[in-house]
FIKOLZA-1660 file (N, C-alpha, C; in steps of 0.1 Angstrom, whole numbers, plus 5000, padded with zeros to 4 digits):
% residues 90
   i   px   py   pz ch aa at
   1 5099 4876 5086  A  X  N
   1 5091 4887 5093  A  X CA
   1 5099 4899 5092  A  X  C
   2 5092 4912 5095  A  X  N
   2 5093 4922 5091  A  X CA
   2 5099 4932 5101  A  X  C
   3 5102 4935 5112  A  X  N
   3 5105 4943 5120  A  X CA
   3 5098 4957 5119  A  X  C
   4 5091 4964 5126  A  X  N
   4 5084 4975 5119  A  X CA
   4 5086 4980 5106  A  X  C
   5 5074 4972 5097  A  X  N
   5 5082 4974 5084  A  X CA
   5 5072 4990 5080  A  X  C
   6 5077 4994 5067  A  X  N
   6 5073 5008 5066  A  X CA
   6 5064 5004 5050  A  X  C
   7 5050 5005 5057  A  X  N
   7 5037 5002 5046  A  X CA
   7 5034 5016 5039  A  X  C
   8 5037 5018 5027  A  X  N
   8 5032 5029 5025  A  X CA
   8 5024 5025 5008  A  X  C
   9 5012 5036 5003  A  X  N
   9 5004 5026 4990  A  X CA
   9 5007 5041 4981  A  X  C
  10 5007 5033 4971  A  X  N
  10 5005 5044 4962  A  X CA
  10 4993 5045 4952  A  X  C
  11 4989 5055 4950  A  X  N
  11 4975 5058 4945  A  X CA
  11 4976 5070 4934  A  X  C
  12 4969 5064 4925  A  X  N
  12 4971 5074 4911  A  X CA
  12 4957 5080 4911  A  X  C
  13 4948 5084 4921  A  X  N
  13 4940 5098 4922  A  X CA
  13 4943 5106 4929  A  X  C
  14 4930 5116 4925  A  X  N
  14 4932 5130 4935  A  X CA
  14 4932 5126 4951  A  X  C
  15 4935 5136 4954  A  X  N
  15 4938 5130 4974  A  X CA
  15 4929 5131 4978  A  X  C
  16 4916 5134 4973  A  X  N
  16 4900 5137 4983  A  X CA
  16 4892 5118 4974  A  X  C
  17 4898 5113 4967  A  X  N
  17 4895 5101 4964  A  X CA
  17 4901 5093 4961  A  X  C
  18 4914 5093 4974  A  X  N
  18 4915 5076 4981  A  X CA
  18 4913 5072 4994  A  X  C
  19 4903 5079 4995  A  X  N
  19 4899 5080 5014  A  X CA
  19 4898 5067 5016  A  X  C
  20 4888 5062 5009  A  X  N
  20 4887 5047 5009  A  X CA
  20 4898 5035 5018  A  X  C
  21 4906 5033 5007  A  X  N
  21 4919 5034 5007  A  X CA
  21 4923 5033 5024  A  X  C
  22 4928 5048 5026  A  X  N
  22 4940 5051 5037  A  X CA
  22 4925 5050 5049  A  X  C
  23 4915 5047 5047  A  X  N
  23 4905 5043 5064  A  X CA
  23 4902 5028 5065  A  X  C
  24 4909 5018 5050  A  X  N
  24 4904 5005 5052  A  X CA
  24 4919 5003 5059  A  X  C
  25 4932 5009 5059  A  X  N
  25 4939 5006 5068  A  X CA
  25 4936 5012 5083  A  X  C
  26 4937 5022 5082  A  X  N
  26 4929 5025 5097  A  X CA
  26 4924 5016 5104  A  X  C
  27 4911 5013 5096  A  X  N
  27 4902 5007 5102  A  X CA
  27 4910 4991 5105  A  X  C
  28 4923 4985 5098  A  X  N
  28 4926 4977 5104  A  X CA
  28 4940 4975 5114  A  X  C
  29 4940 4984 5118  A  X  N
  29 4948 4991 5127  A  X CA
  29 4963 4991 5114  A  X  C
  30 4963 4992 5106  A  X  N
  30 4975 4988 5097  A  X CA
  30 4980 5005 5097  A  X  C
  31 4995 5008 5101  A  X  N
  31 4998 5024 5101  A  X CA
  31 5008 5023 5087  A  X  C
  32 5003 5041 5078  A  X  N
  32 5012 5038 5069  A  X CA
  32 5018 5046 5072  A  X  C
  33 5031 5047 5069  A  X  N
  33 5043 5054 5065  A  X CA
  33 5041 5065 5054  A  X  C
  34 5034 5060 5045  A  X  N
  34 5035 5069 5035  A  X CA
  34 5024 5068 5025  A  X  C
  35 5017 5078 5018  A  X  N
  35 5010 5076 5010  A  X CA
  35 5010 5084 4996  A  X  C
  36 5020 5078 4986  A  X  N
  36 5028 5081 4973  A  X CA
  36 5040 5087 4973  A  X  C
  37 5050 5087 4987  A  X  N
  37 5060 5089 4985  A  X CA
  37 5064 5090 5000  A  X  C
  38 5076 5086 5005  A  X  N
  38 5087 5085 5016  A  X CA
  38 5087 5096 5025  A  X  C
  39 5081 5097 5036  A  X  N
  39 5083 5115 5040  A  X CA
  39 5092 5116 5045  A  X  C
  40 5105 5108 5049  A  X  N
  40 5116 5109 5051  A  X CA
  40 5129 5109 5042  A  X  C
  41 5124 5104 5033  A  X  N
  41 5136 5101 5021  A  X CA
  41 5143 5111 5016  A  X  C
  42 5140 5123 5016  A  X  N
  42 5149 5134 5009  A  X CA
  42 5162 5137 5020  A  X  C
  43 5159 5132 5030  A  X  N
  43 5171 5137 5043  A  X CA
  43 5179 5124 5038  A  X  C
  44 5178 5114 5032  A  X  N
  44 5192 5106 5030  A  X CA
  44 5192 5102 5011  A  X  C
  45 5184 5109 5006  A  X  N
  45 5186 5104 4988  A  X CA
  45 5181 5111 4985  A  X  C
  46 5188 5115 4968  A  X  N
  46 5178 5119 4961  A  X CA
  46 5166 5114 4944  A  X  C
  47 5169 5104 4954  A  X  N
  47 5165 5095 4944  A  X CA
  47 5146 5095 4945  A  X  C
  48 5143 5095 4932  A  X  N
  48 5130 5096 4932  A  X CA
  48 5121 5087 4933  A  X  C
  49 5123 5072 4933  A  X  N
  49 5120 5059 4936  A  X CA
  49 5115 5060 4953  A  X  C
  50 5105 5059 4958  A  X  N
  50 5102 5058 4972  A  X CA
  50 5105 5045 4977  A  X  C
  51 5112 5046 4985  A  X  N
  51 5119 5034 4993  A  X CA
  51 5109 5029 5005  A  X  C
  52 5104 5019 5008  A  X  N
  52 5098 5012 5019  A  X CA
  52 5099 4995 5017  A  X  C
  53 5095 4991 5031  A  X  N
  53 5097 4973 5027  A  X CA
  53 5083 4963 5020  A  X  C
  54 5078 4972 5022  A  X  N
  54 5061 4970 5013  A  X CA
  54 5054 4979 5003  A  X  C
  55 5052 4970 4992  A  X  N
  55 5045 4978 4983  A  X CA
  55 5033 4973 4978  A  X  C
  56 5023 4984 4981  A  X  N
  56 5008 4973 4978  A  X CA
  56 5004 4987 4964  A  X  C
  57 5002 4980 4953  A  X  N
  57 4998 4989 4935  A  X CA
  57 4993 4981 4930  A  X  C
  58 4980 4989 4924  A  X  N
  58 4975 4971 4916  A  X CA
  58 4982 4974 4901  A  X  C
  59 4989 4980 4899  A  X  N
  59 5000 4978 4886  A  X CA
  59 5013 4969 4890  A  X  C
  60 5016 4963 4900  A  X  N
  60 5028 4955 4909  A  X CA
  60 5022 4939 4906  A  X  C
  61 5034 4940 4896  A  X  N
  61 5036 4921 4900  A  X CA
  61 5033 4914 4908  A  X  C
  62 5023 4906 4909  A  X  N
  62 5022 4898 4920  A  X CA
  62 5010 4902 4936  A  X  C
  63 5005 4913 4928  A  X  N
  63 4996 4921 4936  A  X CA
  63 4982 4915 4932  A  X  C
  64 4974 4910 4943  A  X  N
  64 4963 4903 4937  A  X CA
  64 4952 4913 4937  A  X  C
  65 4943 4911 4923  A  X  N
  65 4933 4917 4924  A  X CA
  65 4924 4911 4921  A  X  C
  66 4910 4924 4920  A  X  N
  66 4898 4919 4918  A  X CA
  66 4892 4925 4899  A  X  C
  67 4892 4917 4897  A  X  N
  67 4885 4916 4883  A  X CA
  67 4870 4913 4884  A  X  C
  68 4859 4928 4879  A  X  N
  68 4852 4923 4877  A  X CA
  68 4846 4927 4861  A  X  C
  69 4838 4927 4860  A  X  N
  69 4831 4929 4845  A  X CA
  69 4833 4941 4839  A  X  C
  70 4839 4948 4832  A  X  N
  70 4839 4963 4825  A  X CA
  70 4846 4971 4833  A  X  C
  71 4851 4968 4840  A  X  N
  71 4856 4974 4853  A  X CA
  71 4870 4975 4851  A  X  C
  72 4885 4981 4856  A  X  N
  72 4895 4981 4857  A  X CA
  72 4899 4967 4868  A  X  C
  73 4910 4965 4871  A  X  N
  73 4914 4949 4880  A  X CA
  73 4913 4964 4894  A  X  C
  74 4911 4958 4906  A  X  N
  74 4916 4964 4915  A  X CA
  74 4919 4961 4928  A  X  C
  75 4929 4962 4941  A  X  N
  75 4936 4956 4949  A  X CA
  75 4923 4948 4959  A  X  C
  76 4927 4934 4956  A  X  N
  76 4919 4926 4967  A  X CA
  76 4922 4929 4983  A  X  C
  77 4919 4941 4989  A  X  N
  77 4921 4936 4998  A  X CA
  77 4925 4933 5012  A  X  C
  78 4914 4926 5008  A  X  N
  78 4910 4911 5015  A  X CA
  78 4926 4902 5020  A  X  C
  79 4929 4897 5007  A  X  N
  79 4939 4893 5004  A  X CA
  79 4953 4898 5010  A  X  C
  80 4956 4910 5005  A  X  N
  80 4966 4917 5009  A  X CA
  80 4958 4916 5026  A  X  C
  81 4953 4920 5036  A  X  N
  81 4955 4916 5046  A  X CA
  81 4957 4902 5050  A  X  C
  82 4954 4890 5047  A  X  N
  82 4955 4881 5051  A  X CA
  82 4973 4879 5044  A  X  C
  83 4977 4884 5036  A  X  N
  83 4992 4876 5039  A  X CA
  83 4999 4888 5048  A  X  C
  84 4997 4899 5050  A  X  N
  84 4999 4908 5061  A  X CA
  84 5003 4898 5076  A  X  C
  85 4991 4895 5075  A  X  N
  85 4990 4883 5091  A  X CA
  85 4997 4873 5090  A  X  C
  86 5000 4865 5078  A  X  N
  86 5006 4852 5076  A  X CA
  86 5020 4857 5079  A  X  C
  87 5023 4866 5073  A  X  N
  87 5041 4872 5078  A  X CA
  87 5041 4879 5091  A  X  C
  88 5033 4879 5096  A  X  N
  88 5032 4888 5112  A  X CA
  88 5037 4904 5108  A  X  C
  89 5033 4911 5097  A  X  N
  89 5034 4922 5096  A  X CA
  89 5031 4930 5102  A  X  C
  90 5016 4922 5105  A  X  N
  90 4998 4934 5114  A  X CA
  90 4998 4917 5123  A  X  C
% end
């Protein structure tokens, strides 16, 4: 388990389309930290890599998605909440 861990997602669109996105956490009380980058990180690194203890990308290993027909794969989730719970994250 996680001790307030710091959820932050990263999203390769414009910022008026991943609302989606940053209100299906909302909506599950899930708070992020960050959305495409660390808002605290420049006061201890200068490293460009965003540091947090969770990373939800549907380009990330091991990130389950949804495949459907003609479509790109994209983040289940569904899924990603339910192992959220199983680790007592949320």
């Amino acid at each position: 388990m996680i001790l307030n861990p710091l959820v932050m997602i990263f999203i390769q669109k414009e910022v008026n389309t991943y609302t989606d996105a940053v209100n299906w956490f909302k909506k599950n009380d899930i708070p992020l930290y960050g959305i495409n980058e660390n808002p605290d990180q420049s006061s201890w690194t200068t490293s460009p890599k965003p540091y947090c203890h969770i990373y939800i990308d549907d380009a990330a290993l091991g990130c389950p998605l949804i495949q459907e027909l003609n479509q790109r794969p994209y983040v289940d989730w569904y899924t990603v909440w339910k192992w959220l719970k199983e680790y007592k994250i949320i």
